[in-house]
MIRO-247054 format. One line per field, with one value per residue (C-alpha): residue in one letter; x negated, y, z. Coordinates in steps of 0.02 Angstrom, whole numbers, always signed. Layout:
gugu = (A:...)
u = (X:...)
v = (Y:...)
w = (Z:...)
***
This chain:
gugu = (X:X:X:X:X:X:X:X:X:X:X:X:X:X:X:X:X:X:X:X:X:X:X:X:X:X:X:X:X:X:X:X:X:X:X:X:X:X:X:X:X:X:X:X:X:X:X:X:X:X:X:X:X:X:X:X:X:X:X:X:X:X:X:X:X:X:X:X:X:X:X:X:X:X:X:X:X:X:X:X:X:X:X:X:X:X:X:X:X:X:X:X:X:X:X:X:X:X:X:X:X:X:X:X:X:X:X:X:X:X:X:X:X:X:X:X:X:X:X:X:X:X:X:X:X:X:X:X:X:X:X:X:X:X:X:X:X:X:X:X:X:X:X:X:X:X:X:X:X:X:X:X:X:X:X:X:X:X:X:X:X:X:X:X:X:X:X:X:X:X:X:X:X:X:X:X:X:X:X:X:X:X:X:X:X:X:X:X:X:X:X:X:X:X:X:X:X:X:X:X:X:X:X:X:X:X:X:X)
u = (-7206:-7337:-7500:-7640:-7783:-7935:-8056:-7932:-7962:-8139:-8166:-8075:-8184:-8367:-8290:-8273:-8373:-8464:-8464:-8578:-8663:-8599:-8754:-8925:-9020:-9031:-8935:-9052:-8995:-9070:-8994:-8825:-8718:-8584:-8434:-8415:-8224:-8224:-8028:-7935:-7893:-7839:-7775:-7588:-7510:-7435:-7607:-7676:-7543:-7587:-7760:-7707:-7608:-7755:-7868:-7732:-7713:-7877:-7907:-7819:-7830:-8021:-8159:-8263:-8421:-8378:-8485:-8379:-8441:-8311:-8351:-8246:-8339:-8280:-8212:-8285:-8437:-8539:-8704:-8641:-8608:-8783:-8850:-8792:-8825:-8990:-8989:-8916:-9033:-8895:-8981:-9051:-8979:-8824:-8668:-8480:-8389:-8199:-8124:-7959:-7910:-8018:-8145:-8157:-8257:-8355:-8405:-8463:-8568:-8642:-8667:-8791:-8881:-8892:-8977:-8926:-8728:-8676:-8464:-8347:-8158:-8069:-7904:-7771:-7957:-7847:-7959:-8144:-8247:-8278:-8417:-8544:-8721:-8617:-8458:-8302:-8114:-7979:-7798:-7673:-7508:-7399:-7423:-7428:-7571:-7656:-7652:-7715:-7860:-7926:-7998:-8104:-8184:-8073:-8192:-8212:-8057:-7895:-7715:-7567:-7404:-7254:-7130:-7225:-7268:-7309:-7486:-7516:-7408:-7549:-7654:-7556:-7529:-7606:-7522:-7360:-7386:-7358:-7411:-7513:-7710:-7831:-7955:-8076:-8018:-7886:-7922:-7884:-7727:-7616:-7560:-7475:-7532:-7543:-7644:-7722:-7743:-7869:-7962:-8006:-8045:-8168:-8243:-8274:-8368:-8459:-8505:-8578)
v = (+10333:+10191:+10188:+10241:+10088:+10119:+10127:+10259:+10334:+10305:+10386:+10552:+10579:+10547:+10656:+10814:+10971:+10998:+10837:+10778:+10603:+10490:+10413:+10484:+10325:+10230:+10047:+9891:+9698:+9691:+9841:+9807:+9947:+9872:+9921:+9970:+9982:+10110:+10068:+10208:+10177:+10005:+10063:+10021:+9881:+9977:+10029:+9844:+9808:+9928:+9847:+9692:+9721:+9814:+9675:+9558:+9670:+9666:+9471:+9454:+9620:+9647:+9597:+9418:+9523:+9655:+9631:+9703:+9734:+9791:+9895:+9833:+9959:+10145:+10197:+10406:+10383:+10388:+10385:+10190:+10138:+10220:+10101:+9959:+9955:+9946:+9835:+9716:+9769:+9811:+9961:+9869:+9969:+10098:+10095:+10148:+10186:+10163:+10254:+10282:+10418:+10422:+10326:+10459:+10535:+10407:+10430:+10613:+10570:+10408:+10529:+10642:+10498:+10393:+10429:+10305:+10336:+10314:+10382:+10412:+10349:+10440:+10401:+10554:+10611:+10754:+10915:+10833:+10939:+10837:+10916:+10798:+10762:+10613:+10581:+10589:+10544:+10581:+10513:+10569:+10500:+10669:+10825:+10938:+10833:+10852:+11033:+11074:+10939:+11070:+11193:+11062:+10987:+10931:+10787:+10728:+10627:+10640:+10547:+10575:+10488:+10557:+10478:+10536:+10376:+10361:+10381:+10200:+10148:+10211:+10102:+9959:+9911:+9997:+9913:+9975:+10176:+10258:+10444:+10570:+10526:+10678:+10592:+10730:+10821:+10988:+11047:+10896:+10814:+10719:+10534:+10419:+10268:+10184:+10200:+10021:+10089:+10220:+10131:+10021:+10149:+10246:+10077:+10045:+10229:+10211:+10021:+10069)
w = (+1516:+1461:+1553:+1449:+1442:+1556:+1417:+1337:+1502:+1553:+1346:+1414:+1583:+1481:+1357:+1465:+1495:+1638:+1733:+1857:+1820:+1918:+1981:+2062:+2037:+1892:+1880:+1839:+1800:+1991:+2097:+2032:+2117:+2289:+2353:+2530:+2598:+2733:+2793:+2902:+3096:+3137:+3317:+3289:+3221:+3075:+3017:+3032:+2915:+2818:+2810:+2794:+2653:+2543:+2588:+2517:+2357:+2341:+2366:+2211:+2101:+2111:+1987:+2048:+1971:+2105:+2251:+2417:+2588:+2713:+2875:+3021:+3151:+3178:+3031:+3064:+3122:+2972:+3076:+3142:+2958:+2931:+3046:+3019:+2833:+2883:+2998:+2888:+2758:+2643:+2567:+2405:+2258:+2230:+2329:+2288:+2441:+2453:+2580:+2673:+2787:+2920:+2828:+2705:+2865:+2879:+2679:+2691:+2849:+2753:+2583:+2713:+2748:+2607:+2452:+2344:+2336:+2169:+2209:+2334:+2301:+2434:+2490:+2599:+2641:+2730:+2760:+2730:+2637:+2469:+2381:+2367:+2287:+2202:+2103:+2180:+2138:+2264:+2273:+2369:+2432:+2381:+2297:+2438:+2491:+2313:+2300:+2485:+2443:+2318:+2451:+2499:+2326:+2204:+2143:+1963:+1948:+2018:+2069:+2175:+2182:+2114:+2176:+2342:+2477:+2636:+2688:+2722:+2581:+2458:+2559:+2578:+2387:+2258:+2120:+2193:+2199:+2010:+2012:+1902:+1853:+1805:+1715:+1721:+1852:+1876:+1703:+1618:+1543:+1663:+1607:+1725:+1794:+1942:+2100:+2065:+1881:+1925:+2063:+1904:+1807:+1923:+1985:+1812:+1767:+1923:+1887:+1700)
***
């Protein structure tokens, strides 16, 4: 099945009922929003691959324009990432967070503490309650996954892979993992795509 364009798809999500905007602050040509990667666990040489291999996907997939700050501390603790935002005086306009696994921890702690978050991508963000005062699109590495994700905030946008992956395979490359995007969430039409495909297409709602 053909991949539908992201503005087909970006068209669908501002089309539908009853969702949230994805922003609490408003975007100006000077508080353009930033991207902070929140990675998972880097404890065992699998999972740095892992890393390694989304920061090489990125390297080459992602937008120049997009301005990307990546958090090498404790991926949980959103109270440290808290911190040392401001220490580094990184607070200056809106921030999308993308997170992995345990970083998706890190992102609800961060979303308590920070005003200004404009999304949350969430990545296998296994059993962390998801219903926040911002936008959020989850993807998951399986169906199983998917469906138990629902008791904890389904978000505005959806994917999982079908074929199913491993967990750090849907970290690993993006581009690689082909699966099912809700555009709108649950109650919208599926269309395939890839994992890459909807990272695009949420960065570029959330980016608007």
């Amino acid at each position: 099945m053909v991949d539908r364009g992201i503005g087909d798809l970006v068209s669908l999500d501002r089309e539908a009922k009853h969702t949230p905007p994805p922003c609490k602050m408003r975007i100006t040509p000077d508080s353009r929003p930033r991207i902070l990667v929140l990675p998972g666990s880097r404890c065992s040489p699998v999972e740095q691959e892992a890393h390694r291999g989304f920061q090489s996907f990125w390297a080459s997939w992602a937008d120049p324009a997009w301005s990307a700050v990546w958090y090498e501390g404790i991926p949980w603790h959103g109270a440290a990432i808290h911190r040392w935002l401001t220490q580094t005086g990184e607070f200056a306009g809106g921030w999308i967070v993308v997170a992995f696994s345990a970083g998706v921890v890190g992102a609800l702690g961060l979303a308590s503490l920070h005003p200004h978050l404009l999304g949350v991508i969430a990545w296998d963000g296994w059993c962390v309650p998801l219903r926040l005062p911002c936008r959020v699109s989850r993807l998951s590495h399986d169906l199983a996954t998917h469906q138990n994700g629902w008791w904890w905030g389904q978000g505005q946008a959806q994917f999982y892979a079908d074929p199913f992956v491993d967990h750090l395979q849907l970290w690993r490359d993006p581009r690689q993992v082909e699966g099912w995007i809700y555009p709108s969430g649950a109650s919208s039409s599926a269309v395939r795509g890839t994992a890459s495909h909807f990272l695009k297409m949420q960065l570029a709602i959330l980016s608007d």
